[in-house]
MDTraj code that builds the backbone (N, CA, C; nanometers):
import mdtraj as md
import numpy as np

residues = "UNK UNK UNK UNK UNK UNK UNK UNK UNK UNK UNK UNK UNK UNK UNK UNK UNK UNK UNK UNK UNK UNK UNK UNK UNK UNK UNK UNK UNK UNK UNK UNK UNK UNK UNK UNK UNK UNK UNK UNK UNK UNK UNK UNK UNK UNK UNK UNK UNK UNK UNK UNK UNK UNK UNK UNK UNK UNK UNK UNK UNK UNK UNK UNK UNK UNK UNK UNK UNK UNK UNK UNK UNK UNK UNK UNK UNK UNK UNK UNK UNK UNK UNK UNK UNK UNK UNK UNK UNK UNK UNK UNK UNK UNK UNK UNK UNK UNK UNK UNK UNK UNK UNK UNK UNK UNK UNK UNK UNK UNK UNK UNK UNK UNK UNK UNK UNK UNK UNK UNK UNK UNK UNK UNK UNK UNK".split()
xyz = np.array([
    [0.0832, -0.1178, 0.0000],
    [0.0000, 0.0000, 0.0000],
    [0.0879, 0.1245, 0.0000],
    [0.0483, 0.2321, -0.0862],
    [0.1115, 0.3219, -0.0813],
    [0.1159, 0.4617, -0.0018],
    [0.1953, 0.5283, 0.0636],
    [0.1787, 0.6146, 0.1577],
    [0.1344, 0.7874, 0.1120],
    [0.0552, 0.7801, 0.0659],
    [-0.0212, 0.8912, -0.0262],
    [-0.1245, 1.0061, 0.1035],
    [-0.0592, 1.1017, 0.1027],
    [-0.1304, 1.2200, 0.0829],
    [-0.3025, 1.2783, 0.0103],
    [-0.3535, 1.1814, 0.0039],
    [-0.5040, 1.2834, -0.0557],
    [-0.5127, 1.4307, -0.0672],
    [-0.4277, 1.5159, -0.1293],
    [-0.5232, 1.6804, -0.0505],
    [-0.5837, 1.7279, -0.1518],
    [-0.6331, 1.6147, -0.2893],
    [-0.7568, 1.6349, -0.3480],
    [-0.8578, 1.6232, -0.2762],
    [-0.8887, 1.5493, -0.2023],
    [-0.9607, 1.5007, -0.1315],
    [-1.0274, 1.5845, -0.0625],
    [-0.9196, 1.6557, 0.0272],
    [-0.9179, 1.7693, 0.1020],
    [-1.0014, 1.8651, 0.0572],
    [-0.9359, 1.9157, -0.0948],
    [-1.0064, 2.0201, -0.1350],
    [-1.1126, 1.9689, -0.1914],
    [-1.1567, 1.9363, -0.1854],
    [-1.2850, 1.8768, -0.2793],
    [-1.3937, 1.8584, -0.1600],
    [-1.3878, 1.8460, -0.0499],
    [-1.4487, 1.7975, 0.0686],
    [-1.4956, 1.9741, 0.1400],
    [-1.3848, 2.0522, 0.1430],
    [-1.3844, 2.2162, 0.1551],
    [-1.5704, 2.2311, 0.1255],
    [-1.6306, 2.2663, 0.2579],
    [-1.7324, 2.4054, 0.2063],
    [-1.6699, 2.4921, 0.1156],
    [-1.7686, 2.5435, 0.0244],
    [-1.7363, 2.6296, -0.0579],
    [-1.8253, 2.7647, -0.1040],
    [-1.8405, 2.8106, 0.0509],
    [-1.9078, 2.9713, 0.0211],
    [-1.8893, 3.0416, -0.0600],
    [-1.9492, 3.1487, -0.0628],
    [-1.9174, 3.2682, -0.1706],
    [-1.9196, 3.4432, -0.0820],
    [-1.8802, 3.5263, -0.1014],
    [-1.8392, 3.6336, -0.0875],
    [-1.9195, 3.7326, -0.1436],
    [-2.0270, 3.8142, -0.1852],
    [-2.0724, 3.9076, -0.2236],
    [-2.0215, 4.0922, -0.2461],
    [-2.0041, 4.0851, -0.3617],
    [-1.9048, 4.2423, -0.2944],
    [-1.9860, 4.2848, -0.3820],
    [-2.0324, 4.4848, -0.3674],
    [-2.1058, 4.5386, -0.4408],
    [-2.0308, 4.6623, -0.5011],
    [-1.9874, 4.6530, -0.6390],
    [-1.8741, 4.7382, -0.6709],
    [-1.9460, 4.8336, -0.8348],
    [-1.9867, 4.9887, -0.7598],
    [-2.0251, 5.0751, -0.9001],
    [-2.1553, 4.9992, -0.9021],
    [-2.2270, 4.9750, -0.7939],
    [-2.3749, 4.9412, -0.8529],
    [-2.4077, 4.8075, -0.8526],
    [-2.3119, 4.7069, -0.9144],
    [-2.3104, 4.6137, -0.9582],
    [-2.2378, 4.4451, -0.9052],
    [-2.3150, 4.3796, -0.8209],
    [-2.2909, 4.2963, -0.7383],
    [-2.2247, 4.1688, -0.8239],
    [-2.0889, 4.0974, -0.7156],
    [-1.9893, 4.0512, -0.7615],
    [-1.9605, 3.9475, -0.6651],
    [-1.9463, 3.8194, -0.7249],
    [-1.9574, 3.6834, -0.6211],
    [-1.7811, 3.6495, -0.6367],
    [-1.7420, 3.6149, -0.4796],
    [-1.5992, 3.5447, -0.4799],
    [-1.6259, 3.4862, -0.4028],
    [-1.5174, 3.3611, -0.4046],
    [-1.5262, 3.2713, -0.3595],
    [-1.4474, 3.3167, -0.1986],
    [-1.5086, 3.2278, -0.0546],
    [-1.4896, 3.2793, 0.0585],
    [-1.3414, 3.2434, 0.1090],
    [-1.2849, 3.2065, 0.0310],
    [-1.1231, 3.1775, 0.0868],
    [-1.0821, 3.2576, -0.0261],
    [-0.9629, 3.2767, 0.0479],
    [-0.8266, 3.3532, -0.0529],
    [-0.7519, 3.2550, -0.1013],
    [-0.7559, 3.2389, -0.2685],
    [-0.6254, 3.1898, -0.3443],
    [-0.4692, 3.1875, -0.2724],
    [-0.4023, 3.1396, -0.2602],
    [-0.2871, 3.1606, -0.2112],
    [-0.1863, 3.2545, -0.3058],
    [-0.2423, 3.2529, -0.4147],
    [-0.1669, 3.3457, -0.4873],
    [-0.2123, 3.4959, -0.4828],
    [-0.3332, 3.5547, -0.4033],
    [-0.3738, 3.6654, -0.3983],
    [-0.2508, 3.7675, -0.2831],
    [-0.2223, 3.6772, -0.1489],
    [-0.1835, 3.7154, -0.0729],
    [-0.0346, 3.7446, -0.1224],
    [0.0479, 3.6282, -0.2180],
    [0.1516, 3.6264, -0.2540],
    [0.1574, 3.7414, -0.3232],
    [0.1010, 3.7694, -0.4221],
    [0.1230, 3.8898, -0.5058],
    [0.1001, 4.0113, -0.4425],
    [0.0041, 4.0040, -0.3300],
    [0.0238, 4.1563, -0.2631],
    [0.1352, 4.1944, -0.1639],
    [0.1897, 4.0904, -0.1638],
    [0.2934, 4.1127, -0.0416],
    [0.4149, 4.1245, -0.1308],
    [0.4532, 4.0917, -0.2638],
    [0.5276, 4.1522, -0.3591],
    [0.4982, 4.3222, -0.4078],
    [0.3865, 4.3422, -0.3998],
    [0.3272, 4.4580, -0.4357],
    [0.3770, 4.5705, -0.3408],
    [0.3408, 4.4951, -0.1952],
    [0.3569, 4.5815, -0.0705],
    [0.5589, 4.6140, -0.0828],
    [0.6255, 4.4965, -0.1259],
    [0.7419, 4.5158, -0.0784],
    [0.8055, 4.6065, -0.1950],
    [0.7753, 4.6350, -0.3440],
    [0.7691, 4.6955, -0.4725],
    [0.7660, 4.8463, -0.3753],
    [0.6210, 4.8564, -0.3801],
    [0.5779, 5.0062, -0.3202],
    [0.6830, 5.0453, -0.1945],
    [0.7651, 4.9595, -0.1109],
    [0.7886, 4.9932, 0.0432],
    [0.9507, 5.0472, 0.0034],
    [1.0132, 4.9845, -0.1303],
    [1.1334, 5.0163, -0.1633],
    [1.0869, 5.1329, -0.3137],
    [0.9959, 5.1851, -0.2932],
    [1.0200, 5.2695, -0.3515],
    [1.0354, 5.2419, -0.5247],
    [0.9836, 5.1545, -0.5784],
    [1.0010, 5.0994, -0.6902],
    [0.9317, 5.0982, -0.8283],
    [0.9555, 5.0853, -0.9275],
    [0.8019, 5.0889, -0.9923],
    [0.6745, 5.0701, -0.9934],
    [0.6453, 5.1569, -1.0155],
    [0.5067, 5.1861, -0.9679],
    [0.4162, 5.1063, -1.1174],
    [0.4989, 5.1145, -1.2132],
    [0.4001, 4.9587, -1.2976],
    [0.4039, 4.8455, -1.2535],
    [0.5275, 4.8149, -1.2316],
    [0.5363, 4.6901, -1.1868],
    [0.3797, 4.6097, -1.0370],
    [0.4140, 4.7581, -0.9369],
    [0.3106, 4.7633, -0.7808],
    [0.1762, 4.7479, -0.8670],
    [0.1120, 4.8511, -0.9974],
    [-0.0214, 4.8450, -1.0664],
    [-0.0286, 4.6738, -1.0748],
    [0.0601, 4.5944, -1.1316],
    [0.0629, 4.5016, -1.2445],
    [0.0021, 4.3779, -1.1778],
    [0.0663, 4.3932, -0.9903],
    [0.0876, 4.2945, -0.9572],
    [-0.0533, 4.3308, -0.8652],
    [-0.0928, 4.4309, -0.8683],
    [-0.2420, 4.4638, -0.7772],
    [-0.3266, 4.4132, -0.8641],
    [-0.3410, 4.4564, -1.0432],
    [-0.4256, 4.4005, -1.1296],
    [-0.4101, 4.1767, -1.1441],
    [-0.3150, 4.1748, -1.0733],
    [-0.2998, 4.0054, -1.1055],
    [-0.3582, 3.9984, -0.9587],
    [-0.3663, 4.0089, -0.8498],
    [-0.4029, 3.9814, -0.7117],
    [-0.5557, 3.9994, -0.7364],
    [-0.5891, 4.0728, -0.8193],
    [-0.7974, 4.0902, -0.8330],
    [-0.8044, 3.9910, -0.9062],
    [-0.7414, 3.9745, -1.0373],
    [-0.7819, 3.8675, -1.1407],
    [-0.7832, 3.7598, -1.0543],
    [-0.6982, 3.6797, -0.9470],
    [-0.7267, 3.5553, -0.9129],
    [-0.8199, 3.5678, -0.8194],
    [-0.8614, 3.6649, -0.7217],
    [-0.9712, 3.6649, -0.6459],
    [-1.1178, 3.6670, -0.6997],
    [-1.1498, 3.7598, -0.8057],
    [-1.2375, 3.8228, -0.8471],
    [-1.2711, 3.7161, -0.9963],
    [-1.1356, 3.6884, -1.0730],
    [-1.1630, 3.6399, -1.1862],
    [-1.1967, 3.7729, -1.2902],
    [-1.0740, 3.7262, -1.4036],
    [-1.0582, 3.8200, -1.4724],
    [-1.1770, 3.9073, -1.5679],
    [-1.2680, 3.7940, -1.6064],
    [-1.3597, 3.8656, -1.6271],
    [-1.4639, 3.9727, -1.5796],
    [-1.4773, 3.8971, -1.4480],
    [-1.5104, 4.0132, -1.3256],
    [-1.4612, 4.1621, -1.3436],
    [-1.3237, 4.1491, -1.3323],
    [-1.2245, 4.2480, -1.3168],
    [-1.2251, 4.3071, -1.4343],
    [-1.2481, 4.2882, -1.5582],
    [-1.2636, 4.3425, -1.6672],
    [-1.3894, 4.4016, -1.6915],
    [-1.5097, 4.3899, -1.5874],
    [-1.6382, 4.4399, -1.5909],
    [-1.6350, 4.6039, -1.4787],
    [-1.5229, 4.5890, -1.4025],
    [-1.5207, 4.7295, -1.3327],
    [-1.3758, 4.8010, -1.3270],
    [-1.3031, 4.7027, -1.3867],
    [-1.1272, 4.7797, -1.3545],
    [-1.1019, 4.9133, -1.4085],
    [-1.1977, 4.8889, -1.5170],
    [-1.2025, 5.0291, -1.6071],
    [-1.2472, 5.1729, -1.5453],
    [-1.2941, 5.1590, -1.4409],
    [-1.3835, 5.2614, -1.3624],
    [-1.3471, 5.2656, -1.1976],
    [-1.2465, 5.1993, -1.1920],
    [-1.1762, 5.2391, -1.0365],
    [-1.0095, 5.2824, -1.0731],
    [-0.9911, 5.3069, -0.9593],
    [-0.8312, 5.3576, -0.9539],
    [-0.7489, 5.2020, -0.9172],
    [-0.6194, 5.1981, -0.9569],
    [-0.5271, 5.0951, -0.8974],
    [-0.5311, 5.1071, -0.7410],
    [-0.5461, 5.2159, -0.6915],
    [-0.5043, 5.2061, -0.5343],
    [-0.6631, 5.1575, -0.4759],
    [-0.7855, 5.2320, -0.5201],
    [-0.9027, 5.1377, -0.4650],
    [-0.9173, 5.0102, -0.4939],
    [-0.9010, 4.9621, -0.6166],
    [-0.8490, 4.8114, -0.6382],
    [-0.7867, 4.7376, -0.4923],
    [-0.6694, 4.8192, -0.4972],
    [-0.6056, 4.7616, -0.3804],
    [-0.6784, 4.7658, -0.2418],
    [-0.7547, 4.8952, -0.2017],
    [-0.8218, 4.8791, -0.0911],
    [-0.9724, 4.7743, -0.1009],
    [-0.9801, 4.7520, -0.2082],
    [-1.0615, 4.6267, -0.2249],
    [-1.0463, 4.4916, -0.2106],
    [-0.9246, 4.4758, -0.2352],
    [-0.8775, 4.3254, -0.2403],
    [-0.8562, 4.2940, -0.0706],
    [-0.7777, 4.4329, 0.0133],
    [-0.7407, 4.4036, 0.1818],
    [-0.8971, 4.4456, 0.2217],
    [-1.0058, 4.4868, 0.1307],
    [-1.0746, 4.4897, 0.2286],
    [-1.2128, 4.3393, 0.2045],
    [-1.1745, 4.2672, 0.1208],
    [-1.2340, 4.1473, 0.0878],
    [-1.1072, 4.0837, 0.1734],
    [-0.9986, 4.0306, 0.1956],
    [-0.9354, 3.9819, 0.2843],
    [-0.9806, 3.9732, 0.4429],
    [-0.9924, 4.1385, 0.4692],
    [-1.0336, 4.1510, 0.6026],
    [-1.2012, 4.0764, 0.6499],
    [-1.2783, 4.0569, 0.5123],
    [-1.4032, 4.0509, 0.5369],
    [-1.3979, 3.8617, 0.5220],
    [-1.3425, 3.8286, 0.4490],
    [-1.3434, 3.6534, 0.4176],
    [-1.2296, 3.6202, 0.5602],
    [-1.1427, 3.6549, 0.6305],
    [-1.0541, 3.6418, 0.7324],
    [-1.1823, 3.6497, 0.8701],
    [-1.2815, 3.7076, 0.8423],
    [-1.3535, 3.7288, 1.0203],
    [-1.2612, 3.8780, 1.0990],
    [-1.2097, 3.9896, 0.9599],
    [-1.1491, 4.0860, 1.0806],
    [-1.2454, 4.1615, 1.1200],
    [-1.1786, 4.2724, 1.2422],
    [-1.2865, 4.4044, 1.2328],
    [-1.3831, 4.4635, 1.1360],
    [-1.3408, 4.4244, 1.0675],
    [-1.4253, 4.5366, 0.9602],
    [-1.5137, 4.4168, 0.8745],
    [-1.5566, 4.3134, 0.9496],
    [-1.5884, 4.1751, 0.8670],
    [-1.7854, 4.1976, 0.9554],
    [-1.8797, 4.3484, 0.9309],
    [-1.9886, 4.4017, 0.9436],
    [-2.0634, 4.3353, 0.8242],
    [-2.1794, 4.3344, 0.8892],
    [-2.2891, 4.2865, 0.7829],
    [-2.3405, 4.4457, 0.6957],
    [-2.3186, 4.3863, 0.5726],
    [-2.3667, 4.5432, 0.4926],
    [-2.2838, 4.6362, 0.4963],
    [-2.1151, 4.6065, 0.5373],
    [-2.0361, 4.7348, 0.5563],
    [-2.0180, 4.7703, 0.4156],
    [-1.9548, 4.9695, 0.4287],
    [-1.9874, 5.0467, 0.3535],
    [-1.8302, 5.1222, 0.4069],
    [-1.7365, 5.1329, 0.2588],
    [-1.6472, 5.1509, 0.2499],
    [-1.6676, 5.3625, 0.3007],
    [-1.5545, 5.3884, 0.3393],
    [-1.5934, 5.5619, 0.3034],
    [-1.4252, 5.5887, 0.2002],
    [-1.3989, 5.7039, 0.1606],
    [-1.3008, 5.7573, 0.1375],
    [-1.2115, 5.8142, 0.1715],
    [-1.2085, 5.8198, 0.3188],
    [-1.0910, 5.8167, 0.4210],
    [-1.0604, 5.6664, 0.4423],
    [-1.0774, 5.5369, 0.4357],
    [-1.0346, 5.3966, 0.4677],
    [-0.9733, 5.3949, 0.3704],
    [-0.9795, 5.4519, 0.2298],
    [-0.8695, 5.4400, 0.1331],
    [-0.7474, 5.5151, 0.1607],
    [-0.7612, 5.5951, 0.2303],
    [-0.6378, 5.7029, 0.2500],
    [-0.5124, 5.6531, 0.3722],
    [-0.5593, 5.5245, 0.4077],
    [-0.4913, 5.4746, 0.5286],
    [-0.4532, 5.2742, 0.4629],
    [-0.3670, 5.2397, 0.5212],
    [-0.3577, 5.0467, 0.5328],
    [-0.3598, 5.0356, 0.3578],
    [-0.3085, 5.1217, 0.3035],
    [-0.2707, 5.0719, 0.1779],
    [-0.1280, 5.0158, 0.1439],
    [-0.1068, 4.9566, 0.0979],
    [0.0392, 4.8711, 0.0899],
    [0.1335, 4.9957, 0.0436],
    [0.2214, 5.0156, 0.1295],
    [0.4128, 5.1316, 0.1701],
    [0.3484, 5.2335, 0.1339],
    [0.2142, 5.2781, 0.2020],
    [0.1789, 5.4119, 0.2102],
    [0.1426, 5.4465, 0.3796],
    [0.1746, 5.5427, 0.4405],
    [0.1861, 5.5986, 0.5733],
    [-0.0097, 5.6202, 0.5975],
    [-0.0041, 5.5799, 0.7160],
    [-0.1721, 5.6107, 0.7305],
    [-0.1556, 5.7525, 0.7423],
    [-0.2411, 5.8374, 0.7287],
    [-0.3087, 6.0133, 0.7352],
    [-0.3491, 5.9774, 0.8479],
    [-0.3227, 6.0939, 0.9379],
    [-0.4751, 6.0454, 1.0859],
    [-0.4449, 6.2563, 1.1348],
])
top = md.Topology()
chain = top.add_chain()
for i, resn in enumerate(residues, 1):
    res = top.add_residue(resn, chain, resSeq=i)
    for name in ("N", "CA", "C"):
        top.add_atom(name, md.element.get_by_symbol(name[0]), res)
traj = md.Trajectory(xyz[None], top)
C-alpha cells in the first residue's frame, strides 16, 4: 500500500461559500477563501511600493491579485472605472471581510478616508 497524501480530497471535501461584494452598482460573487496566490502577489506589491520601486510593476501585480480573487472577467467588468489604489483597498478589504477581521460588518460600507490609510508602503493620514 502506498503512503499517499489525498489533498484532493481535502479540497474537494472544503465548504465552498461565496463572498458578495457590491462594486459601481453592480454585485460581484468570490469565492470565501483567498487563493494563495492573492496574498503572494500583494505582499510583492507591498514590498515593490515599500522600496520605492516601480510603480508599474506595484499596478501590475495589484491588477494580477484581483484577477485571481475576483476572476478576470469580473475584473474586466469594473477595472475600467476604479483607480489601482481602490483596487487595492478592495482586495485588503475582501481579505479583512473573508478572514472574520474588524471590519468583517454585515452590509459594511467603504468611506473615502479607509482608502487614504492600510494601503500597501503608504503611511496612514490620521
Amino acid at each position: 500500500m502506498e503512503n499517499i497524501l489525498d489533498f484532493d480530497l481535502f479540497l474537494k471535501e472544503k465548504e465552498h461559500k461565496t463572498l458578495t461584494v457590491r462594486i459601481l452598482g453592480e454585485e460581484y460573487s468570490i469565492p470565501a477563501t483567498i487563493p494563495a496566490i492573492v496574498p503572494l502577489k500583494m505582499a510583492r506589491a507591498e514590498r515593490l511600493r515599500d522600496n520605492g520601486l516601480r510603480n508599474a510593476e506595484y499596478t501590475r501585480l495589484i491588477f494580477e491579485a484581483a484577477d485571481a480573487m475576483f476572476g478576470q472577467q469580473q475584473v474586466d467588468r469594473f477595472a475600467d472605472r476604479i483607480s489601482a489604489q481602490d483596487l487595492a483597498v478592495l482586495i485588503q478589504k475582501c481579505f479583512e471581510r473573508i478572514n472574520g477581521g474588524a471590519d468583517a460588518q454585515e452590509g459594511e460600507e467603504l468611506t473615502d478616508e479607509q482608502s487614504r490609510s492600510s494601503l500597501p508602503g503608504r503611511p496612514s493620514k490620521k
